[in-house]
C-alpha angles and dihedrals in degrees: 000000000000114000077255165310146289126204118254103246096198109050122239111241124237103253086058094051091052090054103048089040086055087051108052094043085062083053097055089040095051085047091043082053096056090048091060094042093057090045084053096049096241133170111297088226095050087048094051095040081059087051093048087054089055092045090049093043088049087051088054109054079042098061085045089056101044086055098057085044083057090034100051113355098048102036093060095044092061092044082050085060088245106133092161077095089080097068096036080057096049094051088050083047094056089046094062096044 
């Protein structure tokens, strides 16, 4: 986890924070399925393709989430005249290839 955390100053709307709610909550129950299929012995394909499915749920909301930070957070920064932003923005990039 960062050393910590700033405050959003443009609020997410409603509908955002659903789907990424929605999302998420796939996610924990994919990962909660795994879980259970390890418990239960089965197949280590069928156990990966499951994983894959997570993976592919948290990109997702990731992805979700990196386009409101460009859409709202980084764009007022650089109005603001902070392009300190950019950089910020490459190292969470990098993060997500």
């Amino acid at each position: 986890m960062p050393d910590c955390c700033h405050t959003k100053h443009t609020p997410r709307s409603e509908e955002l924070k659903k789907n990424v709610t929605r999302r998420i909550n796939r996610a924990i129950g994919q990962l909660n399925g795994v879980k259970t299929m390890l418990d239960d012995e089965r197949y280590c394909g069928d156990v990966l393709t499951q994983l894959a499915a997570a993976e592919s749920a948290i990109r997702s909301v990731s992805r979700l989430v990196l386009q409101e930070h460009l859409q709202t957070c980084v764009v007022e920064r650089v109005r603001e005249g902070d392009t300190e932003v950019i950089g910020e923005l490459m190292t969470l990039l990098k993060q997500f290839s």
